[in-house]
N, C-alpha and C positions, 0 to 999 in steps of 0.2 A: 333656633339655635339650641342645641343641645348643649350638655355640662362638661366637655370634657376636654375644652379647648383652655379654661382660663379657672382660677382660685381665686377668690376677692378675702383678701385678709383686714379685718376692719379694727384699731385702735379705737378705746372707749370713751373715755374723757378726751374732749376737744372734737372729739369726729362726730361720734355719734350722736353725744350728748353734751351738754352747755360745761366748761371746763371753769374749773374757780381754782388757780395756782396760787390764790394768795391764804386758801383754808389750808394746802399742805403746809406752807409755811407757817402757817400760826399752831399747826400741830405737832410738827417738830419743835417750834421754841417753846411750847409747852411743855412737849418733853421731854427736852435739856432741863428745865426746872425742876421738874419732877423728880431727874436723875440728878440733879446737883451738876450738872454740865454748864461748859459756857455753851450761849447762846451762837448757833452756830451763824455766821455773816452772809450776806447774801451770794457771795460768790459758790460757795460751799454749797446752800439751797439750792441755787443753778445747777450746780454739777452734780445733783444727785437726783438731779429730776429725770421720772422714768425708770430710776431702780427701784426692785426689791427694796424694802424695808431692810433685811438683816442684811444686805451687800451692801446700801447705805451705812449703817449704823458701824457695821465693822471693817469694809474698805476704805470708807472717807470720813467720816465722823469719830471714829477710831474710839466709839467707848467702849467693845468689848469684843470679846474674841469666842468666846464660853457659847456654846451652841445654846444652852438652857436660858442663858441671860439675853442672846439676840432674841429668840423666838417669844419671850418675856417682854423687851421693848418692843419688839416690832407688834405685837399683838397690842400693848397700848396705845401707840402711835397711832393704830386705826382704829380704834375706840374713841381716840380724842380725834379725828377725824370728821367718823360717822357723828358723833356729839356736835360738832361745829356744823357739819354739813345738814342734819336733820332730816334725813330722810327724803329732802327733795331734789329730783332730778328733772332737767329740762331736757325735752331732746331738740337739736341743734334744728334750725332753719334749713329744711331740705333733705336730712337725714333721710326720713323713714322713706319718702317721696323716690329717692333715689336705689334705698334696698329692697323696695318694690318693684321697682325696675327692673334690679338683677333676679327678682326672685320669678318675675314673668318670664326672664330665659332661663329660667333653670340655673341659674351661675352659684355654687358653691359657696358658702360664706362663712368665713371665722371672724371672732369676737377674742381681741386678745388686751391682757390688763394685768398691771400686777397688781390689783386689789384682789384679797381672798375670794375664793370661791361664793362662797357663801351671801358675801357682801354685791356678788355681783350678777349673782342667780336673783336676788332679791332685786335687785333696782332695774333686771332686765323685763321681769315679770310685773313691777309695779307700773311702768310704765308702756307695758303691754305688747313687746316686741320679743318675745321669747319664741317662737316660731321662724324669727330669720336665719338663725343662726345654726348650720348643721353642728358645730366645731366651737368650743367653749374652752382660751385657754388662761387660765388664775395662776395665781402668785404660788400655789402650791404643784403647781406643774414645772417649774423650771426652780433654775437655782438662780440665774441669773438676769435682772431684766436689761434695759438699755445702758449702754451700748451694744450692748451684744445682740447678736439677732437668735437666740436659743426662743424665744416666745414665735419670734415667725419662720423660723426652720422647722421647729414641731407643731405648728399648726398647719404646716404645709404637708406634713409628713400624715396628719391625720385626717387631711383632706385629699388625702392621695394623692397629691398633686407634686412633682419637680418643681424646685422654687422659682426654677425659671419662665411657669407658667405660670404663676402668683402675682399680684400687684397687691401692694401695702398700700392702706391709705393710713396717714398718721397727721399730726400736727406740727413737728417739733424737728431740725437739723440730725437730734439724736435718734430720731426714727428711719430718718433718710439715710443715715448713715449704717442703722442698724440693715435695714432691707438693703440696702447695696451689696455688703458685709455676704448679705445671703443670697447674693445673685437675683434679687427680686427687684423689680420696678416701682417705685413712691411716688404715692401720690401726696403731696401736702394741702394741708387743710389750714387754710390762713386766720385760726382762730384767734390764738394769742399772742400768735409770733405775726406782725407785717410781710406783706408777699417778696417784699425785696428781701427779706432776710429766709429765706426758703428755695433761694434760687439753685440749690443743690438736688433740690430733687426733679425729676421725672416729668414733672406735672403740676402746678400751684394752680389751684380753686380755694373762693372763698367759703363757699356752700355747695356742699357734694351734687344738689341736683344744678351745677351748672353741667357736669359730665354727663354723656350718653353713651351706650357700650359700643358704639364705635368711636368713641374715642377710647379706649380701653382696650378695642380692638387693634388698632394702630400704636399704642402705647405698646402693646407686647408684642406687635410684630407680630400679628398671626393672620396668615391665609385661610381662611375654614374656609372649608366646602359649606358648613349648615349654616353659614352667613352668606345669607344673599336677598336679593329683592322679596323674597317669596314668604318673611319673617313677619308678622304680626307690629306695627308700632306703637310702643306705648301714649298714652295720652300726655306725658311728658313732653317727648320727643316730638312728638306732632306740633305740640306749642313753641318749643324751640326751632322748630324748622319755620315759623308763620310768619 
């Protein structure tokens, strides 16, 4: 199978790697303290999970509006972050197993997050998967992250690919909703959300290597010619079919 039939767009925390929602939240109400804020409630936490830091801060948390002052909090908030987080990252049960897969057929793959750049070149490299990923896109690449689907419209756009031959795999309703948004196909990833509560999307797996690229292939709908009997099977796939 050659590359030119499908984009595999990949979300970082939760999909790839082991997700902890309960450190964002302890680095936001750290950072309300810091700021002299109230402590913002869990409803609020909910609803800003998956944004940008400064679209957070200034569309629902509403402590500032001042370009210098967002870029000010939002650069702490991921200081007090990486501090709680410590440098360790887990990759998820199945992960790499599965972008091994894609990467036997040649399939195209973005890495999108709105953690900085820098914060995520670093965790991608420490845990040794920096070679999957043609397409790298950070919090300094969009203005906006979830709900909106601007992180996987311009990862689609830099993987050459119409979004309509993209499949997003994410974690979250707000991911599902965001690739829909973009005419892309979701795949959800039942990390921290339960599988019933993800019924919106495309596709619910607990662990990515339960997929194989034809189901991927039947997920977008595609006929290829370069899919057929005469394709190579991974040792994955050979196990799931026994």
């Amino acid at each position: 199978m050659g590359c030119g039939w499908l984009g595999a767009i990949f979300e970082w925390e939760g999909v790839i790697i082991e997700d902890n929602p309960d450190l964002e939240n302890q680095a936001w109400l750290a950072l309300s303290q810091e700021e002299g804020k109230s402590p913002p409630p869990a409803f609020i936490l909910r609803r800003i999970e998956g944004m940008k830091n400064e679209q957070a801060i200034s569309e629902v948390l509403c402590w500032s509006r001042d370009p210098a002052q967002l870029r000010r909090m939002a650069s702490r908030k991921e200081d007090i972050y990486q501090a709680l987080q410590g440098g360790m990252h887990r990759l998820r049960t199945g992960s790499q197993e599965f972008v091994n897969v894609l990467m036997n057929y040649k399939i195209p793959m973005a890495l999108v997050s709105t953690r900085p750049r820098k914060t995520l070149e670093t965790a991608i490299g420490t845990i040794g998967i920096e070679s999957y990923f043609s397409v790298i896109v950070a919090a300094e690449d969009v203005y906006r992250g979830k709900p909106d689907p601007e992180m996987f419209v311009y990862a689609a756009q830099l993987l050459n690919f119409i979004p309509e031959r993209c499949i997003v795999f994410g974690n979250s309703n707000l991911t599902v909703e965001a690739a829909h948004d973009a005419r892309m196909k979701c795949v959800a990833v039942a990390s921290k959300h339960p599988v019933y509560e993800l019924g919106a999307a495309d596709l619910v797996v607990r662990h990515l290597d339960e997929l194989s690229v034809v189901d991927l292939k039947n997920l977008a709908d595609i006929e290829s010619t370069e899919f057929g009997p005469g394709e190579p099977e991974t040792e994955m796939e050979r196990e799931e079919d026994s």
